[in-house]
N, C-alpha and C positions, 0 to 999 in steps of 0.2 A: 406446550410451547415447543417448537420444531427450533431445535438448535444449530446454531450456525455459526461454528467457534469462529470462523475466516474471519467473519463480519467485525469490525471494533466500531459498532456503532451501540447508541444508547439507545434500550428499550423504551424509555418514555419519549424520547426524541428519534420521529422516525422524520419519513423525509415525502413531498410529496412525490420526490421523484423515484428515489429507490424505496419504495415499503415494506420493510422487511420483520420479521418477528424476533426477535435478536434479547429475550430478556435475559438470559443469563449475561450477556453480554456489556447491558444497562447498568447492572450492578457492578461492571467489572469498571467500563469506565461513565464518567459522570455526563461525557456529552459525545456526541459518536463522530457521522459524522456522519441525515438523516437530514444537502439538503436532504445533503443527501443520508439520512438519514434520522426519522425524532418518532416524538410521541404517540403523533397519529398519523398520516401522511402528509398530511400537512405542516404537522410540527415537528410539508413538504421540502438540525440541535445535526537591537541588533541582532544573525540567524543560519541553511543548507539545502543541498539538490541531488534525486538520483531517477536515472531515465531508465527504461525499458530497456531490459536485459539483450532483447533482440537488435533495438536499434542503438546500443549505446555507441561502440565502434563508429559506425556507418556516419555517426555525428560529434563523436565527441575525439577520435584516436588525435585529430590534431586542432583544431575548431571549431564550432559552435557553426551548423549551418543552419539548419531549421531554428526556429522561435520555438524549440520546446522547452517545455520546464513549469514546476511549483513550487517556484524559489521562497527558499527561508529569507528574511528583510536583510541577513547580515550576509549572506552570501551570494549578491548578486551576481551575476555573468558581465561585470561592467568592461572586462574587456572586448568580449562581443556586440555588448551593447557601443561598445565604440567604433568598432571598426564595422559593422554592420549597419547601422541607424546613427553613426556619430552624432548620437548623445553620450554626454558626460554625464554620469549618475553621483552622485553627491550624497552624502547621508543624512545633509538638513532634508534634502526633497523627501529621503527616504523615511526619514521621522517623521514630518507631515503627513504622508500618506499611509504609514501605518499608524499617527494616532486618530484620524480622520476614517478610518475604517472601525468596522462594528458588525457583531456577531450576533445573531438570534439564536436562545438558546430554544427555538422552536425549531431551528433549522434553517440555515441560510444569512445571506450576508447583507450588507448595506452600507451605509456611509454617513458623517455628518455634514449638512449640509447648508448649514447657518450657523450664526454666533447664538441663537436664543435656541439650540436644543433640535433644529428638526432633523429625521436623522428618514433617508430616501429609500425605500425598498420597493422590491416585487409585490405585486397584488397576490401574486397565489403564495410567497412568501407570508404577506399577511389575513391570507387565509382562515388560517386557524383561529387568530382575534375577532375575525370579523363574524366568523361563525359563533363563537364563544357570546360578542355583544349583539347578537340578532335575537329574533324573535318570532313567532307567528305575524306579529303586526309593524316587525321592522326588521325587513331581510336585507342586511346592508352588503353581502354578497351580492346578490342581485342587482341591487339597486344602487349602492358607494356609498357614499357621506361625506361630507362638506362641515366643516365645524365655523362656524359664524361667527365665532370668537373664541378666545384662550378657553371662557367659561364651559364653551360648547363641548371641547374637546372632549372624549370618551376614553376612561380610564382602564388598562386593558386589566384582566386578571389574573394573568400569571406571568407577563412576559419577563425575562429578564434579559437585557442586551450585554453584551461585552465590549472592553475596549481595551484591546491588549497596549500594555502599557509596558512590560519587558520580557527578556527569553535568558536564561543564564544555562548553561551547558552543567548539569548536573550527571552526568556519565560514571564519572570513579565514584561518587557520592552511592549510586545505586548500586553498582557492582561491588562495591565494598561488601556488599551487605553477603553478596555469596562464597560461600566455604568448598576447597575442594571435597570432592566427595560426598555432596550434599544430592539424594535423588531428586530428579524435576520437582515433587510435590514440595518438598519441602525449599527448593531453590524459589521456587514461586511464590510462597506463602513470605519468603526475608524478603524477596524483593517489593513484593507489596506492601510488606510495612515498614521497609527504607523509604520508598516511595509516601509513604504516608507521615512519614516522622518531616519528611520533607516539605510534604505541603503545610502542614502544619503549623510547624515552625516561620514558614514564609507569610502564611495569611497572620499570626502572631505579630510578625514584625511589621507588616506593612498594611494587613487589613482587604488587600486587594486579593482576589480570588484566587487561587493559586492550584496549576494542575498540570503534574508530573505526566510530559507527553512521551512516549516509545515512538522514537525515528529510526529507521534505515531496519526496519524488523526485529529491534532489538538489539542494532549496530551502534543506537547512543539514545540520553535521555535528558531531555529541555524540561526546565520550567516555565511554563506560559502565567505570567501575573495580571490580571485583568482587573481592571474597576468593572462593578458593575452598575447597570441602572434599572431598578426594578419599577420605578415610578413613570410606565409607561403611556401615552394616553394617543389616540387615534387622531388626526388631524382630517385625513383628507384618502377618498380611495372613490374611484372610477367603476364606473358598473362593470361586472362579469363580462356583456356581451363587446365591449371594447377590448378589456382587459386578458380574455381567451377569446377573442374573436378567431373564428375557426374552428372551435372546439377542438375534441382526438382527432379530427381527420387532417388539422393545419400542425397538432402537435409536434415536434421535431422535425418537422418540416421548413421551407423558407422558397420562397419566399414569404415573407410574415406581416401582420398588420397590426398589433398587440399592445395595446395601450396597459401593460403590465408592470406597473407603479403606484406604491401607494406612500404616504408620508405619514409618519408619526412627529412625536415632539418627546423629548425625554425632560421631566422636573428633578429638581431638588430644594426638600425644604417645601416644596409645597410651590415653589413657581418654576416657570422655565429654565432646564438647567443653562450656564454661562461657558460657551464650549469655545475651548482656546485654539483647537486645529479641529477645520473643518473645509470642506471642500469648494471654491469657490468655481463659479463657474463660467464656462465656454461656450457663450449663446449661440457660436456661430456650430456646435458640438466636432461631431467627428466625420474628414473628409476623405478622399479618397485616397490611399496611401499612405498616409498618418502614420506615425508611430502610435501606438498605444499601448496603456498596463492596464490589469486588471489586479485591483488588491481585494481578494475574498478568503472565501474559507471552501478550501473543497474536501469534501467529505471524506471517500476512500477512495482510493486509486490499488492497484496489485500490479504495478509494473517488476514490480522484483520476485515476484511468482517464479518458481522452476516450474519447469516440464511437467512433473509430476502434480504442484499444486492446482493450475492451469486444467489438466485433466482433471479432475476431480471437481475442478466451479464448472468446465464444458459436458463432462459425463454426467453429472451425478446433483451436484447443489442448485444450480441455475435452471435447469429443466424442475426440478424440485418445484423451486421460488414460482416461475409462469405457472407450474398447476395453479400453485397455492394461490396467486392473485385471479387467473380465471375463476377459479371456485368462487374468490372474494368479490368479485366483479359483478357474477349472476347475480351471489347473495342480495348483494347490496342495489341493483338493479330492481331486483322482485321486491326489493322494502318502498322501494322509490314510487311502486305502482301502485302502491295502497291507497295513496293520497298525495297532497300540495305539500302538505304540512311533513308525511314521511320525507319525500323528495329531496326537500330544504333541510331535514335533519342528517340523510345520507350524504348528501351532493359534497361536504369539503372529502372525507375518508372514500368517496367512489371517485372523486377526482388524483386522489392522491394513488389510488391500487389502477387505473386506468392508466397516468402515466408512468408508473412503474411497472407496470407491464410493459408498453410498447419501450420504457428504454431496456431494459431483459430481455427483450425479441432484439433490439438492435446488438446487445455488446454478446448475445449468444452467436449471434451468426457472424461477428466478428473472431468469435472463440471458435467457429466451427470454418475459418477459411484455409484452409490445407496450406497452402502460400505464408499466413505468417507463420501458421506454428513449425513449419518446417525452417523458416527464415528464423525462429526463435530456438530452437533446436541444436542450429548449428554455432550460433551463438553460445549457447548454453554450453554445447562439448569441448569449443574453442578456448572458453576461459577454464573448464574444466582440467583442460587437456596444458593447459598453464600453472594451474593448481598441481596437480599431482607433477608434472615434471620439476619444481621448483622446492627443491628441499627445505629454504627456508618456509613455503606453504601448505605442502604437503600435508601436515596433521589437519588444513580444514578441507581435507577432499571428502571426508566424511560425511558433510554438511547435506547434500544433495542427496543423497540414500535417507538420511534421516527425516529428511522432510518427507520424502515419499513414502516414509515407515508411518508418519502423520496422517495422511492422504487416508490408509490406508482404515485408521480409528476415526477419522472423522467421519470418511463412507459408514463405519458400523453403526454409528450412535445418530445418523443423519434423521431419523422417523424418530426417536424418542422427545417426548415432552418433559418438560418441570413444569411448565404453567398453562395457562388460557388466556390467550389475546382478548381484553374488553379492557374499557375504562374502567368500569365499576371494579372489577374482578382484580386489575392490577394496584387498583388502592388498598383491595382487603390483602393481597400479596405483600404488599411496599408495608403493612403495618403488622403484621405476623413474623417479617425477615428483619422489621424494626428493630421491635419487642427483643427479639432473640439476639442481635448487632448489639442491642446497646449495654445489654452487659459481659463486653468484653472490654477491654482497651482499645481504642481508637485505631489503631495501626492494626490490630486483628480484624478489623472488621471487614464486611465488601463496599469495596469503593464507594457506592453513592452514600451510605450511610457513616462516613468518617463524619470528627469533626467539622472536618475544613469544607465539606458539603455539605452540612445541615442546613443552613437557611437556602439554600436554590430546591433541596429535598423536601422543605415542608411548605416553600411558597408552590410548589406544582401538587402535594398531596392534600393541600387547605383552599387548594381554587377554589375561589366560587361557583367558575365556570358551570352552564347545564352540563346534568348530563340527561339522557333519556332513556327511562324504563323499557319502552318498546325495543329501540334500537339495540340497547342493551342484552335485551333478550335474544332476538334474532342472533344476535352474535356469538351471544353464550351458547344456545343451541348448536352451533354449526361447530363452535370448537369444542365440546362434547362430543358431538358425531365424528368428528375429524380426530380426536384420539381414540375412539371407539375403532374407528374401520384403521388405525394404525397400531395400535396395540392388539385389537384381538377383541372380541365383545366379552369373551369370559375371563380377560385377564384381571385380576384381583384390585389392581389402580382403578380400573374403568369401572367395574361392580362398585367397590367402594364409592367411589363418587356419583355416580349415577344413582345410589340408595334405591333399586328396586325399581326404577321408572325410565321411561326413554329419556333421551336427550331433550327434546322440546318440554316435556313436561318438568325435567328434572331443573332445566333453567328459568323455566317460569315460576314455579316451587322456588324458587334462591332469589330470583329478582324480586317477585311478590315479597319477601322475606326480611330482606336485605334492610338495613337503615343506613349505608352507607352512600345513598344520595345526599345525608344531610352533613356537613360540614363541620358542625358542632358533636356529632356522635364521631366523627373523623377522632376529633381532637380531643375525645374522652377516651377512645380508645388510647391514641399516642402516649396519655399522659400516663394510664393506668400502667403499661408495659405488659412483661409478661403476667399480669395477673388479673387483666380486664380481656387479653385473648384467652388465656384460660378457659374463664369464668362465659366469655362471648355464646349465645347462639345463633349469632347472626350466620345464614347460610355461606355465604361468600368466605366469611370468615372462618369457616370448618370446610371449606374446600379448598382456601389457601392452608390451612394447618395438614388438612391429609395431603396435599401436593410439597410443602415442606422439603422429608425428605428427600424424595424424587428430584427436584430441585435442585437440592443443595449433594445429592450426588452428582447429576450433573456438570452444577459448576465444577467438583473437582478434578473429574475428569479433563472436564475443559483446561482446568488451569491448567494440570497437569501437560496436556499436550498441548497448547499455547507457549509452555515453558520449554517444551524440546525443541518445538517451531522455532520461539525466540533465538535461540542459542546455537540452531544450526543458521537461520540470517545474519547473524552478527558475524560469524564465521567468512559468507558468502561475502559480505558488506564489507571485512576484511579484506580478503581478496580482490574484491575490487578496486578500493582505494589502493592498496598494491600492485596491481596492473595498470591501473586504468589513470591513478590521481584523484586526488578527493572533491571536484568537481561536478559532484552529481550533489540530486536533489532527492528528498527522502518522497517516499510515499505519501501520498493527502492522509492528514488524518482528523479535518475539522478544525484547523488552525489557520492561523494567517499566512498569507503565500502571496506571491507576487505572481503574475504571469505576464508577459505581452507576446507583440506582435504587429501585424497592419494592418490597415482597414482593407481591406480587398474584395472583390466579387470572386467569381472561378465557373469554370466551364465544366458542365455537367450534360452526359447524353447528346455531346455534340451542339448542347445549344449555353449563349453567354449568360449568367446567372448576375444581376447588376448588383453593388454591395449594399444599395439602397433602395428602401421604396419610399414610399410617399403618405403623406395624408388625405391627397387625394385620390390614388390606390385604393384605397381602401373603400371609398365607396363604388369601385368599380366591378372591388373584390366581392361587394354585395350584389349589386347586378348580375354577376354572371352566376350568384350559387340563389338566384328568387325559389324562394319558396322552402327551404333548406334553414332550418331557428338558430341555428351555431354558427350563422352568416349572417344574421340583424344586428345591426346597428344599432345602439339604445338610442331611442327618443332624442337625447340631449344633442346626440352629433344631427341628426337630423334638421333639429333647429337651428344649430350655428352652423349649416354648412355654411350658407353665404360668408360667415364670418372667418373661417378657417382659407388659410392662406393656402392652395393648391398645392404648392412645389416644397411644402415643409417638409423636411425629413424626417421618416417615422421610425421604418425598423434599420438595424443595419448589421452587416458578418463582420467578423476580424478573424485573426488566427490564432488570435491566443488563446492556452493551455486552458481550458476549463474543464471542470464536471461536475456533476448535484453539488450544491452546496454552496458553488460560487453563484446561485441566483439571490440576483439581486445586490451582486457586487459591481463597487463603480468602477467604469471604465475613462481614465484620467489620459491629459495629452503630456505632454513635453514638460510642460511648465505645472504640473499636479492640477487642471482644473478639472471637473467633471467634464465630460463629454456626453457619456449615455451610463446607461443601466442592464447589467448584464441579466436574461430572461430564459435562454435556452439556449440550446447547439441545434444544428442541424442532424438526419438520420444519421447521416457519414462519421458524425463527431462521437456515437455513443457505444464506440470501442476504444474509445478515453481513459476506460479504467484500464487499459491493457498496454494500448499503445497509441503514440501520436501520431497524426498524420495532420502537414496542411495542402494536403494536393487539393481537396473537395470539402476537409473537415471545416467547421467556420461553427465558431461562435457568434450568439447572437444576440443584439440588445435592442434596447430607445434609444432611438436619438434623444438628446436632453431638448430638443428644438421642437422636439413635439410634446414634451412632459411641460416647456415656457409656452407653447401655443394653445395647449388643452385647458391651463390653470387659466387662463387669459380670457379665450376666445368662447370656449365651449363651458365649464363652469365655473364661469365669474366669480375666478377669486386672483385676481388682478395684485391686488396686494400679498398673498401668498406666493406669488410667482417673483413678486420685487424679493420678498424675502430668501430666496435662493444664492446662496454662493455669498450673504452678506452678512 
């Protein structure tokens, strides 16, 4: 496993959009932040604000001019938002619309959007379900699914949704826990089980999920309390060829045609859950100029990066990551040729390492433009040169050499592994680091295996979900080989595991092997503990025991210098609030956030880019790309063209603050009703994790006017569409 301390995303929760390999990180925290970041790519897993180091001045020394920000619910910009868009913000609005939001712990956001449970996301967000409840003889990626009644509905098998329900500033609580004089490791190890005595205690008292988040780098620490809803079931999703119409070549692109929406329904007790705040809706959606918010979850953002860490994602990590997805991309290309049947088993995890490549090609070349990082530069030295002249600041001028003393052990350790990216293979992992977690104290442990995360840990280690032998394999071979030609063929980890044979053979040998497709040997292993891995000769299961250590050196390295990182941000994050005023917003970290902004078109290459297109676009969009399969139209539109109303609105830009994570978050007017469904940014937008811009950058969604015209017109579910907003 190629480690990537930067990253605070979770390894079972990747993202379709950023795909990254992040397992040390997985255990560190419970959900990342994988859409931007999760599982596989696809799973595409009252409040504060802090903007890019480079542009904070230029926006914030006396007002608020741009719509930037990924506002905490309790600290909104509401005097900007007054005097800029005079809207009054209120905090009933504000409670509506963050309990009416909701989180996939596959990664990515969505909303509720009836009194009887259904709850609206992205199609590639529900991806991973959909792949999960297919088949050889029912590929509902392909093809959608329509539930004909409650009965119909399809029960998903691992998903769990969120509904953050409150945020309490836990800061002294966690720092309490560190002593002077205490070295990073050991600073890191109290604060993780203050943090843990924390949550604890919290899901104790109230039951709801409860997970101690690190804001502003370590500058302060929220509790996020969430209900959750495991009793997930499918309602309704539109075929692929609408839903990515385009395919990679329209990806991140715009103008857009993307009927990328799907609906679930969440139960309780066994029927439709009875949901008190939910979204209602704006048939007429989102118009030109508009105000609008976005309430989602964006994954990770580095706007508080220095100079130094900055270099090290543009030289060194991110050139990394694009091999590592090229590599992923062939692989999983060459499996796809084998057959119908491989194709369909590759296609959600090659859609997910596809677009996370081309957004890694976008936010590199945003990291490689001379113009900001010299624009960030001078920023940096400016508040720098603040710090050291100001003797009350002075002791945190440290902070910025130390980070770069960081920079400096991340580059060493960048090629070393503790694991192997597969499904199969992170299961026999997750139940070897179990066995050995569970006999400690709870607050000892690594994060995902606390108390306070045990049932979200065994609902994703007891899926039912397929997995497949072949695919399986293929993968296992290549991350074999791939620590083979990074370690060294003769080094004693790679000989060990490899037992005498190549890569392909040695993974064939371990999947052949293996019983840990079946769900019931899962859970004989769990119960046994350390004395059923022991006694185990399942292969998988003697490759996570010999990777173990290696592993779990790792993480402590990791923490280790995670722990000096934290504590030189906090530092920085000090200094800010001291110069600057505490009016910023922290970094994404897969929590709830508010963004807005306007509905606006922009002028690109000297030509008007309009903020809308149409549904009749779109068949003209197929005309001009005949003969071209990522440009067909499924059957279904075909048939209701006549029925489809010309001039309905399909896709549409805003300027509001997004990135991975927020797909599939709702984009709400004035008065909290839905308007559209947030899906993508444009190319311009995905230098988001670094810095804003709305000259060109433009978030992009559905109109809701096309998610009421499509349920209506195109497959007749007329009554699912009344059900909307009611």
């Amino acid at each position: 496993m190629e480690v990537s301390i930067s990253d605070r995303t979770t390894q079972l929760h990747w993202s379709k959009r950023f795909w990254c390999f992040d397992l040390i990180n997985y255990h560190r925290s419970l959900h990342p932040p994988r859409d931007m970041f999760m599982r596989n790519p696809t799973r595409g897993y009252g409040f504060v604000w802090l903007v890019t180091l480079s542009s904070f001045c230029a926006t914030f020394c006396s007002s608020l001019i741009a719509d930037e920000g990924m506002w905490l619910f309790n600290r909104v910009p509401a005097d900007h938002l007054k005097e800029k868009h005079s809207f009054a913000v209120d905090q009933k609005w504000l409670d509506h619309v963050m309990l009416s939001s909701v989180r996939f712990n596959s990664g990515g956001s969505a909303s509720f959007v009836s009194s009887n449970g259904l709850v609206l996301t992205n199609h590639h967000v529900a991806s991973d379900t959909l792949a999960k409840l297919s088949s050889p003889e029912r590929n509902l990626i392909e093809n959608g699914f329509l539930a004909g009644s409650l009965e119909d509905e399809l029960a998903a098998p691992d998903l769990e949704l969120n509904q953050l329900i409150s945020i309490r500033d836990v800061t002294s609580e966690v720092n309490a826990a560190i002593q002077a004089g205490m070295s990073p490791a050991d600073a890191a190890k109290a604060r993780q089980a203050r943090m843990a005595e924390i949550e604890k205690k919290a899901l104790d008292e109230t039951g709801y999920r409860s997970d101690v988040v690190t804001l502003y780098g370590g500058g302060q620490y929220h509790l996020y309390q969430y209900k959750k809803y495991t009793d997930v079931r499918l309602v309704w999703a539109p075929e692929t060829k609408t839903a990515f119409f385009g395919g990679d070549a329209d990806n991140f692109e715009y103008p857009r045609y993307c009927l990328d929406v799907t609906l679930f329904r969440v139960y309780e007790n066994g029927s439709p859950a009875k949901i008190e705040h939910f979204l209602e809706v704006n048939p007429n959606g989102a118009r030109d100029g508009d105000l609008i918010f976005v309430s989602g979850n964006p994954g990770r953002t580095r706007r508080i990066y220095t100079q130094a860490a900055l270099a090290f994602q543009r030289d060194y990590r991110m050139p990394r990551m694009l091999d590592l997805l090229r590599r992923k991309e062939v692989l999983l290309q060459q499996f796809g040729l084998e057959g119908p049947e491989q194709k369909r088993r590759a296609r959600d995890d090659l859609f997910g390492i596809q677009n996370s490549r081309k957004a890694y090609t976008g936010m590199l070349a945003g990291l490689q433009d001379p113009a900001y990082i010299a624009k960030h530069a001078a920023n940096e030295q400016a508040l720098r040169q603040k710090v050291e002249s100001d003797p009350k600041l002075s002791s945190l001028a440290s902070a910025w050499e130390d980070i770069a003393r960081v920079q400096e052990r991340r580059r060493a350790i960048l090629a070393e592994y503790g694991s192997l990216n597969t499904q199969v293979y992170r299961i026999a992992e997750t139940l070897v680091l179990m066995a050995a977690e569970d006999l400690k104290p709870s607050s000892e442990r690594l994060r995902a295996f606390r108390d306070s995360n045990r049932e979200s840990l065994e609902q994703d280690l007891f899926s039912p979900a397929p997995l497949y032998p072949d695919l399986e394999r293929t993968m296992l071979a290549d991350e074999l080989a791939r620590l083979a030609e990074n370690r060294g063929g003769s080094h004693p980890l790679v000989l060990e595991l490899l037992a005498g044979t190549g890569p392909g053979d040695r993974a064939s040998q371990a999947i052949a092997g293996t019983k840990l497709f079946d769900v019931e040997v899962r859970r004989a292993i769990a119960q046994g503990g350390m004395d059923a891995i022991r006694s185990s000769d399942d292969p998988l299961i003697r490759m996570a025991v010999t990777l173990e250590p290696e592993y779990r050196r790792l993480y402590a390295i990791n923490d280790e210098i995670d722990e000096l990182e934290r504590q030189a941000y906090a530092k920085i994050t000090q200094a800010k609030f001291t110069v600057d005023g505490d009016r910023v917003y922290p970094d994404a970290t897969f929590t709830l956030r508010l963004a807005f902004g306007t509905v606006a078109g922009y002028e690109l290459d000297g030509e008007w880019v309009p903020f809308t297109t149409t549904m009749a676009d779109a068949f003209e969009h197929e005309a001009k790309h005949t003969g071209q399969e990522d440009y067909d139209l499924p059957k279904s539109w075909h048939e209701a063209r006549e029925r489809i109303k010309p001039d309905i609105p399909f896709n549409f830009v805003c300027t509001a603050d997004i990135i991975g994570g927020n797909s599939g978050s709702p984009v709400v007017d004035r008065e909290g009703r839905i308007v559209g469904v947030i899906f993508d940014g444009n190319i311009q937008s995905l230098t988001a994790d670094y810095y804003y811009s709305d000259r060109v950058s433009r978030a992009v969604a559905v109109h809701i006017a096309a998610v009421l015209e499509s349920l209506k017109n195109i497959y007749h579910a007329p009554d699912l569409a009344d059900q909307l907003g009611k």
